[in-house]
C-alpha positions as CSV (number, residue, x, y, z in Angstrom):
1,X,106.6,105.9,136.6
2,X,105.1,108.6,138.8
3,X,104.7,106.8,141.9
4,X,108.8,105.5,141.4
5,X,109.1,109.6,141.0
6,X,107.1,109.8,144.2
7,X,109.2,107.0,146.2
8,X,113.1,108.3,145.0
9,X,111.5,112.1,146.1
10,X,110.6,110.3,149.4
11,X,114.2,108.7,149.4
12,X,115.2,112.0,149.1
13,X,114.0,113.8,152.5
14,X,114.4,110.6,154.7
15,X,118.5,110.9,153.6
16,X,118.4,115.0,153.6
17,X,119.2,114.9,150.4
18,X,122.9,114.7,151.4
19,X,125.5,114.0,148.9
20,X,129.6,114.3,148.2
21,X,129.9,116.4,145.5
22,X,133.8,116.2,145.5
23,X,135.2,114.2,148.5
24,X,136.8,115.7,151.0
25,X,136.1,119.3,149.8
26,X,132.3,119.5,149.3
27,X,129.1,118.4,150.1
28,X,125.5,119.5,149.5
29,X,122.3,119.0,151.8
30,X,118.4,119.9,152.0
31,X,118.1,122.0,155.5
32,X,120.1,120.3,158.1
33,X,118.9,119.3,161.5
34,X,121.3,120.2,164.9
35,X,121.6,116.1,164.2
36,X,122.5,116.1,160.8
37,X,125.4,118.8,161.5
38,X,126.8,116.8,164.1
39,X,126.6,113.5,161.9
40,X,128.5,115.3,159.2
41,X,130.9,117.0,161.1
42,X,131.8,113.5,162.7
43,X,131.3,111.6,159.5
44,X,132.7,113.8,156.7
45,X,134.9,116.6,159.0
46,X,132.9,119.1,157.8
47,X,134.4,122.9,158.4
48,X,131.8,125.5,156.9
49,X,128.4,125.6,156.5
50,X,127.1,127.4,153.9
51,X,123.3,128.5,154.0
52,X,121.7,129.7,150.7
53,X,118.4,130.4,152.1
54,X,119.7,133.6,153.7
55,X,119.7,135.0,157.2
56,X,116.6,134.3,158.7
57,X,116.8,135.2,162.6
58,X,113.9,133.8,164.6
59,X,113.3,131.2,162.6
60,X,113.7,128.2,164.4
61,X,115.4,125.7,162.0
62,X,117.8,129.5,161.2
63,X,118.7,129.8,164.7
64,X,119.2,126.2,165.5
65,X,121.5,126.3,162.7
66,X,123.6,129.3,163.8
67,X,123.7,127.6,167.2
68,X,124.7,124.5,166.2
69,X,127.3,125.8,163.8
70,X,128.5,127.6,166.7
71,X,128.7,124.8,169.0
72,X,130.7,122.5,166.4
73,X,133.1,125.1,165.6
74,X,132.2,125.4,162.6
75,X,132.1,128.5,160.4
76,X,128.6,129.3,159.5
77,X,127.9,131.7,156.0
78,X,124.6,133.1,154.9
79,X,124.5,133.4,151.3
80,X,120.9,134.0,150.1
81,X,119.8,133.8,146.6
82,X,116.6,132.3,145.2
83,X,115.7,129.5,142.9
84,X,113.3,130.7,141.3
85,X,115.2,133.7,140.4
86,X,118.4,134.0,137.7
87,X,121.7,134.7,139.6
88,X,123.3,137.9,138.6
89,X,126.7,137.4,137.1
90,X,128.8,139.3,140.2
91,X,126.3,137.5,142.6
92,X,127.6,133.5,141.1
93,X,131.1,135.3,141.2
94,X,130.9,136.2,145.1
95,X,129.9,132.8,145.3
96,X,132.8,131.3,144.1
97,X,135.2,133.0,145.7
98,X,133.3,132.7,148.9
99,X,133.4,128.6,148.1
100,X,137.0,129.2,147.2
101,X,138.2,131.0,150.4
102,X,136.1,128.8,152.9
103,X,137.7,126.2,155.1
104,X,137.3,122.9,154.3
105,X,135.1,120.6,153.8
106,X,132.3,122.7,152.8
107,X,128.9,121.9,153.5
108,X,126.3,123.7,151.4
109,X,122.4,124.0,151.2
110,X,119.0,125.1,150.5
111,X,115.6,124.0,151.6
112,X,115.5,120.5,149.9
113,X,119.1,120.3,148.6
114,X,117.8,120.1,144.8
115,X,117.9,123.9,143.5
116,X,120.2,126.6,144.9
117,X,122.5,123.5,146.3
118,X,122.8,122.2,142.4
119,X,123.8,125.2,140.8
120,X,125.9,126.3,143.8
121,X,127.7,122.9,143.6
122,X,127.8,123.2,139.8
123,X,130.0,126.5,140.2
124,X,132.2,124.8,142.8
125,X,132.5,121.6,140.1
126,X,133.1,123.9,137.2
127,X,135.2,127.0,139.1
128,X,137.2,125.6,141.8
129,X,137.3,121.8,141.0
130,X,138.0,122.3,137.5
131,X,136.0,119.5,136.3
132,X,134.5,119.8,132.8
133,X,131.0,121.4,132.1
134,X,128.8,117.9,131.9
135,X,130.3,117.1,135.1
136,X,129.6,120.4,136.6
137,X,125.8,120.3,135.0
138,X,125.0,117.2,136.1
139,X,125.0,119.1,139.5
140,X,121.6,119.8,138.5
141,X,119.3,116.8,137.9
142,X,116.5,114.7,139.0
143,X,119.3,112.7,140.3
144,X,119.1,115.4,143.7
145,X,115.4,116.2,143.0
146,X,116.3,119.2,140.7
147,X,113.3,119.7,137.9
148,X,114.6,121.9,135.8
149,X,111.4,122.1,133.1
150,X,111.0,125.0,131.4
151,X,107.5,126.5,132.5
152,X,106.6,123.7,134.5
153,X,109.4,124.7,137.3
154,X,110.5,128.0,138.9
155,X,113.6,126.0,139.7
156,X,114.5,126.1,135.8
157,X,116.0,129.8,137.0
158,X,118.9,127.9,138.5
159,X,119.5,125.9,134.9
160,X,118.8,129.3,133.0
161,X,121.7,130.8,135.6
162,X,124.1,128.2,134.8
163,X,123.8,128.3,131.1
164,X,124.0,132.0,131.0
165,X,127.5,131.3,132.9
166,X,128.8,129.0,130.8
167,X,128.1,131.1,127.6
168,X,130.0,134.1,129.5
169,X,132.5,131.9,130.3
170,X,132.7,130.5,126.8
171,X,132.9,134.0,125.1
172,X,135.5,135.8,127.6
173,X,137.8,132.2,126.8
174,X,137.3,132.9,122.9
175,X,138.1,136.8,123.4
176,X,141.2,135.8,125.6
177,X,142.3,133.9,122.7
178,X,141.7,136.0,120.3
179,X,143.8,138.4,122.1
180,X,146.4,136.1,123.2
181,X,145.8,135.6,126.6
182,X,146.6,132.5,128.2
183,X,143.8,130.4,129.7
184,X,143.7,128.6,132.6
């Protein structure tokens, strides 16, 4: 079991991790190379990048990146946030209405794709898509490298985040009807 852990991990970072999360609209990534961003542009038409490690000038694979992004055209957004830290609730909501406002096709990542990218794509699933929650949780699974274990991963920050969203969400929708406010 371990070592077919070990081989679909390995999978994982030959292919960047890259995935369609809804085609034509979004995609999710580990760290792209200047290579990768060109592939993806060509391949997929890819608008925006969005980078949730955050600004990081100097670095190299940071200003590769913003180069790169630069010579493609593309529009490049730094958008930092941690995965082993819970998202604030008006941090997830700055990211969905920066997801919502981008050009698309959006490209999104993190270091290995797994983490931020899941519940970032999660939000986009859930909040802009309009796909149902299990469709929108599913964002975050081994599927995409995501370990999401309680003690055993920092990582299981990004599945405390989205719960924590989706029980917001859940009680604002039963006040709204409660109060007879139309849901969308």
């Amino acid at each position: 079991m371990s070592a077919s852990c070990g081989a679909y991990a390995g999978y994982l970072q030959i292919t960047g991790n890259f995935h369609s999360v809804i085609d034509g609209q979004f995609y999710r990534s580990a760290q792209p190379t200047s290579e990768d961003l060109a592939s993806y542009v060509r391949t997929h038409g890819i608008k925006t990048v969005i980078n949730l490690r955050g600004k990081h000038p100097g670095a190299a694979w940071y200003d590769d990146e913003v180069k790169t992004a630069q010579e493609l055209g593309l529009t490049h957004i730094d958008f930092g946030m941690s995965s082993s830290k819970l998202i604030s609730p008006d941090k997830a909501e700055r990211l969905v209405e920066l997801m919502a406002s981008a050009p698309k096709p959006i490209l999104i990542h993190c270091l290995s794709g797994a983490d931020r990218s899941g519940l970032a794509s999660a939000l986009y699933v859930r909040k802009i898509a309009g796909l149902d929650a299990a469709s929108a949780a599913g964002q975050l699974s081994f599927y995409y490298g995501h370990v999401g274990i309680p003690v055993v991963s920092t990582a299981y920050a990004m599945d405390r985040s989205w719960d924590d969203i989706e029980a917001r969400d859940g009680k604002e929708a039963q006040a709204n009807l409660l109060n007879g406010v139309a849901v969308r």
